[in-house]
C-alpha positions as a printed NumPy array, in Angstrom:
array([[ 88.92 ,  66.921, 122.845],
       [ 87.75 ,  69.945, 125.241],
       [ 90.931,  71.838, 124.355],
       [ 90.61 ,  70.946, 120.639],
       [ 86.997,  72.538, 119.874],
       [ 87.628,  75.512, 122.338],
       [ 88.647,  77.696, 118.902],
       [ 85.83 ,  77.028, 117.137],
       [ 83.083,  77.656, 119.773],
       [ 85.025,  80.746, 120.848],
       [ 84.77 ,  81.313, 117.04 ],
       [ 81.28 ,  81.163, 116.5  ],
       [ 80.605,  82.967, 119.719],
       [ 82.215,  85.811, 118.584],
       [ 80.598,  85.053, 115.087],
       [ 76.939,  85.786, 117.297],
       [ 78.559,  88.721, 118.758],
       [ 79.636,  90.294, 115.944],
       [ 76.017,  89.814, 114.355],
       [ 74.441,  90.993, 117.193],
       [ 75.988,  94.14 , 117.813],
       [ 75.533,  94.844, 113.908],
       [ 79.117,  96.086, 113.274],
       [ 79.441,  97.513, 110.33 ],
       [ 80.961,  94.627, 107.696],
       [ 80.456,  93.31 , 104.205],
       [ 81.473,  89.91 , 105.311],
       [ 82.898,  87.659, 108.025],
       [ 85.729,  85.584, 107.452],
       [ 86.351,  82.466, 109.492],
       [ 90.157,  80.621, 108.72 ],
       [ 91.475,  77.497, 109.94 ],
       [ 95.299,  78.005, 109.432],
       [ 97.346,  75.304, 109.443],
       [100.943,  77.297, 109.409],
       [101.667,  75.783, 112.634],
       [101.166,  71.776, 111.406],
       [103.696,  72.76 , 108.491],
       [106.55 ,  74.468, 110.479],
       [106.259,  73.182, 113.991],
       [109.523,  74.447, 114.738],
       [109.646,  78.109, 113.054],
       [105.963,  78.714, 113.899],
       [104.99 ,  76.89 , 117.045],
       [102.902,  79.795, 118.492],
       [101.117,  80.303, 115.139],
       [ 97.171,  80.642, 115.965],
       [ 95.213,  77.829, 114.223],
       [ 92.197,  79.948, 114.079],
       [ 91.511,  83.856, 112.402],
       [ 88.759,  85.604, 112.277],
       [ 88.356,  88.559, 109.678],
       [ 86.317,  91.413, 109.356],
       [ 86.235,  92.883, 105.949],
       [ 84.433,  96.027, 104.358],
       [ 84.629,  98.053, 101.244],
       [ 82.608, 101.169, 100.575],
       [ 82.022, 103.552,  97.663],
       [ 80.971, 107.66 ,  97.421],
       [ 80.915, 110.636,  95.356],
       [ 84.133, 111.378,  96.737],
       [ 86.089, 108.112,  96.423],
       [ 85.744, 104.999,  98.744],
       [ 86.589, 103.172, 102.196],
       [ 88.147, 100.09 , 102.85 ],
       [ 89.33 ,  98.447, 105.794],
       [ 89.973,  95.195, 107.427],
       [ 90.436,  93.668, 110.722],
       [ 92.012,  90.334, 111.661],
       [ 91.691,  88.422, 114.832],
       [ 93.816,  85.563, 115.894],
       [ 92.316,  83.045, 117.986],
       [ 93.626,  80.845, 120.931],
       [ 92.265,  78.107, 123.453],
       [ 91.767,  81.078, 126.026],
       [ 90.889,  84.071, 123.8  ],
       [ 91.619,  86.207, 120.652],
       [ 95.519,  86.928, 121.089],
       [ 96.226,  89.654, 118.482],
       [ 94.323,  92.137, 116.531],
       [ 95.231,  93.72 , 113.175],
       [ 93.715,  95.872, 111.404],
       [ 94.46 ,  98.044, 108.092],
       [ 92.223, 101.164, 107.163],
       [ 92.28 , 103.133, 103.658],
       [ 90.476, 106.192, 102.29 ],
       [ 90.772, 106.923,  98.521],
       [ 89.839, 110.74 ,  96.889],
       [ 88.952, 110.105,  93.289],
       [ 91.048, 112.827,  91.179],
       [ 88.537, 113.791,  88.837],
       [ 85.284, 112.174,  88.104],
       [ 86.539, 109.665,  85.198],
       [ 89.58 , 109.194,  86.097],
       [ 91.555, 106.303,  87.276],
       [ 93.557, 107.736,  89.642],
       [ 93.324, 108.338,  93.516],
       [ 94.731, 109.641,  96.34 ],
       [ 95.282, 106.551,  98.775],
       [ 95.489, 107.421, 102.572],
       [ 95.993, 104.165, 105.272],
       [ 96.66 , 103.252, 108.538],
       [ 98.237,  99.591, 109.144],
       [ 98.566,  98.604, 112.747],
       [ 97.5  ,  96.568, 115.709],
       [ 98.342,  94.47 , 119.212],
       [ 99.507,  91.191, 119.868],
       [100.534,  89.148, 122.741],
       [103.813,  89.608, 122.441],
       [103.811,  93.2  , 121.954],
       [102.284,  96.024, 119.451],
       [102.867,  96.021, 115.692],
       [105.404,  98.62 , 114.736],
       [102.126, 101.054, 113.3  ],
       [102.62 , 102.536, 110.402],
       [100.351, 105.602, 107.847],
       [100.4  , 105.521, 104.359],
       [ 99.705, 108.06 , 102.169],
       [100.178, 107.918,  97.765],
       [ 98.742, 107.501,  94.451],
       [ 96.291, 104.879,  93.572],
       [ 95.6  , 103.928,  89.762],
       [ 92.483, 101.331,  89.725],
       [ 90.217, 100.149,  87.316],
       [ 87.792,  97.298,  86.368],
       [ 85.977,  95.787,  83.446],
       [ 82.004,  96.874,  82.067],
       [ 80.268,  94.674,  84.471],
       [ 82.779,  95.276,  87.304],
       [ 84.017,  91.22 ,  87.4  ],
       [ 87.359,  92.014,  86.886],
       [ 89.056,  94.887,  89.245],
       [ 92.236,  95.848,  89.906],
       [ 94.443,  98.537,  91.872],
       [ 97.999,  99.793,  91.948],
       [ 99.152, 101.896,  95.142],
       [102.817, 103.166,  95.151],
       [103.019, 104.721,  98.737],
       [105.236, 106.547, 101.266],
       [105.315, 104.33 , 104.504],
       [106.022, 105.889, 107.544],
       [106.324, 103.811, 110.649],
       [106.242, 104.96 , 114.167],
       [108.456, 104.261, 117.332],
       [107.652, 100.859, 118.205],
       [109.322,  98.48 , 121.157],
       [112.543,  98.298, 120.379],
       [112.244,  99.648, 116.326],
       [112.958, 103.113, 115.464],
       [110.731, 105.489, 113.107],
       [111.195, 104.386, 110.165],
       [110.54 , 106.438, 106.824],
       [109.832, 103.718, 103.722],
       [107.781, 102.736, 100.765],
       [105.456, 100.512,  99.741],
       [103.86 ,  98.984,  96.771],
       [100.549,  97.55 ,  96.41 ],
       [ 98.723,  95.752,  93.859],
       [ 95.145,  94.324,  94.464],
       [ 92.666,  92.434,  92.288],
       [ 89.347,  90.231,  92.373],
       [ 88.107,  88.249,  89.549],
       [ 84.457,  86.483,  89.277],
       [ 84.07 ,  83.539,  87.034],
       [ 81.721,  80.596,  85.752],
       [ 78.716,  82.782,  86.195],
       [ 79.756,  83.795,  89.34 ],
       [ 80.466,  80.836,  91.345],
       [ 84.455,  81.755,  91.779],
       [ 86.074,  84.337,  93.056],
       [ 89.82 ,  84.889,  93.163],
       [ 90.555,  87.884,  94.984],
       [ 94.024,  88.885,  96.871],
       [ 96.643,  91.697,  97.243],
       [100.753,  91.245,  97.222],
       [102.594,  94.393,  98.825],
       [106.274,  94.787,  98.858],
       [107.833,  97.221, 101.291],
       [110.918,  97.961, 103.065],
       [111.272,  98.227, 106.68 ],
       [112.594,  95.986, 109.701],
       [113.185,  92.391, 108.936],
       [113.458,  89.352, 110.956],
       [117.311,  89.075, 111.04 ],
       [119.816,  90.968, 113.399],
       [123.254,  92.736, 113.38 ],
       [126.225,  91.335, 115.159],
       [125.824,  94.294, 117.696],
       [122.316,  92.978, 118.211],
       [120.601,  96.078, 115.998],
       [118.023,  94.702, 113.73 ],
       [118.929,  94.907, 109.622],
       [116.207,  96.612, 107.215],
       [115.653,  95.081, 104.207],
       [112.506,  94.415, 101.613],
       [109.386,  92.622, 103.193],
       [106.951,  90.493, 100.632],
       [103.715,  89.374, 101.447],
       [100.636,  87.762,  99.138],
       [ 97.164,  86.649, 100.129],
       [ 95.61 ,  85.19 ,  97.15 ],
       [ 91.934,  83.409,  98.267],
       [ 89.95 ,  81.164,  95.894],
       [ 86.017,  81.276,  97.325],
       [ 83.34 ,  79.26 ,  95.851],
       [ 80.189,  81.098,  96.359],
       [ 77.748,  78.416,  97.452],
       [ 74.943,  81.433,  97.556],
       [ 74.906,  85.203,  98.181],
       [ 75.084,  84.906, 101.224],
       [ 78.194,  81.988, 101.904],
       [ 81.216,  81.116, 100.736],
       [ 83.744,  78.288, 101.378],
       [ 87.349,  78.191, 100.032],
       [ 91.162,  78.981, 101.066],
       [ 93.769,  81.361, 101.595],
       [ 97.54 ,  81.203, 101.044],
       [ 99.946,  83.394, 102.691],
       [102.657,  83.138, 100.933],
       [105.773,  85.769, 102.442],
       [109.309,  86.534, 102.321],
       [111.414,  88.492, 105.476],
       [107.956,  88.99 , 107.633],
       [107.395,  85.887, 109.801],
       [109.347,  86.027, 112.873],
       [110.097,  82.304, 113.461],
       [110.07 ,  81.081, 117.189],
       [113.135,  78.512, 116.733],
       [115.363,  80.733, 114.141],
       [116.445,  78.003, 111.51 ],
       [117.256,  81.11 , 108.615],
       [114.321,  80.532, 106.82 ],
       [112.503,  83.161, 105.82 ],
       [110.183,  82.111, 102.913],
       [106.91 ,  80.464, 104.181],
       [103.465,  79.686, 102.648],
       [100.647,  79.695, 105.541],
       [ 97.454,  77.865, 103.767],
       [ 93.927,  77.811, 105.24 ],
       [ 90.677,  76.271, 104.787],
       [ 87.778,  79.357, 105.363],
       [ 84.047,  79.817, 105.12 ],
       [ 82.928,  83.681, 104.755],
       [ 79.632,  84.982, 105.667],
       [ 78.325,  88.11 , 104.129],
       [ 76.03 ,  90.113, 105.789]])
């Protein structure tokens, strides 16, 4: 039972921490994944427990965005992720941007291959902002990482959010596509390259301003490295999440 509740008072401790400290966040996200209950052979080391930091800001000039994900174990957070964007507005009504990013982190088992983005953005949103969307077609470049190569690539982007009945729902998410490295090797023992797909959709019910409860589905082909190889490479990672905005 000890072992069992350890995540979630580690959770909430870092919840206090986080509040304390008064890092810089729109909300807090707290997941209970259950990946690992529905592929206990391909993802036995999946965390049960995530803990997301999420932020988006707007200027004259453009706007910030950036998000950081921490994975949660019986004896500590075991990886960190984070992405971080910067959009220039080009020209004061128009829909367009210039979309700058860096995507990388640490894990257990080793860095993420870190990558910078830099492309167009086209976004836009209905009169009273409840519907918004964005489009990002970007040049990827990744950097040396373990045993990967540089890698030059591309990567497309779409992002929307959507409040409805008054407010109460929101369904919010991204889907990128990109090439790079994929989860499957070469006789010689090189690793292929290929096209990586990845979704987050999230349905929230807004019980106030101030909390939400809900879920998240990651739904991805060629990016899960599986623990017990079985060729699979299509999986859909659910969660049940409250988020706290501050």
């Amino acid at each position: 039972m000890k072992k069992t509740l350890l995540p979630y008072i580690l959770s909430v401790a870092l919840l206090s921490v986080v509040s304390s400290l008064g890092v810089v966040a729109q909300n807090v996200q707290l997941h209970y994944d259950f990946g690992r209950s529905l592929y206990s052979s391909e993802q036995a080391n999946r965390q049960h427990v995530t803990i997301t930091l999420e932020q988006f800001k707007a200027d004259e000039q453009g706007s910030w965005f950036y998000f950081a994900d921490f994975d949660i174990r019986n004896h500590g957070s075991s990886g960190a992720y984070t992405e971080i964007s910067r959009e220039f507005n080009l020209g004061k009504q128009s829909p367009f941007a210039a979309h700058l990013e860096f995507d990388g982190g640490l894990n257990l088992f080793g860095s993420f291959q870190n990558s910078v983005l830099v492309g167009p953005a086209y976004n836009g949103h209905n009169a009273d902002f409840s519907k918004t969307w964005s489009v990002q077609l970007m040049y990827k470049q990744f950097f040396k990482g373990g045993s990967n190569k540089s890698l030059a690539a591309f990567q497309l982007t779409g992002v929307w959010g959507l409040n409805f009945c008054g407010g109460k729902f929101t369904f919010s998410g991204f889907a990128d596509l990109w090439s790079g490295y994929i989860p499957s090797w070469k006789a010689d023992g090189t690793q292929k390259k290929g096209l990586i797909f990845m979704t987050e959709p999230q349905l929230w019910y807004n019980i106030h301003s101030k909390i939400a409860v809900g879920t998240e589905w990651e739904i991805s082909n060629n990016f899960i490295y599986p623990d017990s190889p079985t060729g699979k490479t299509f999986y859909v990672n659910p969660t049940l999440a409250v988020k706290f905005s501050l």
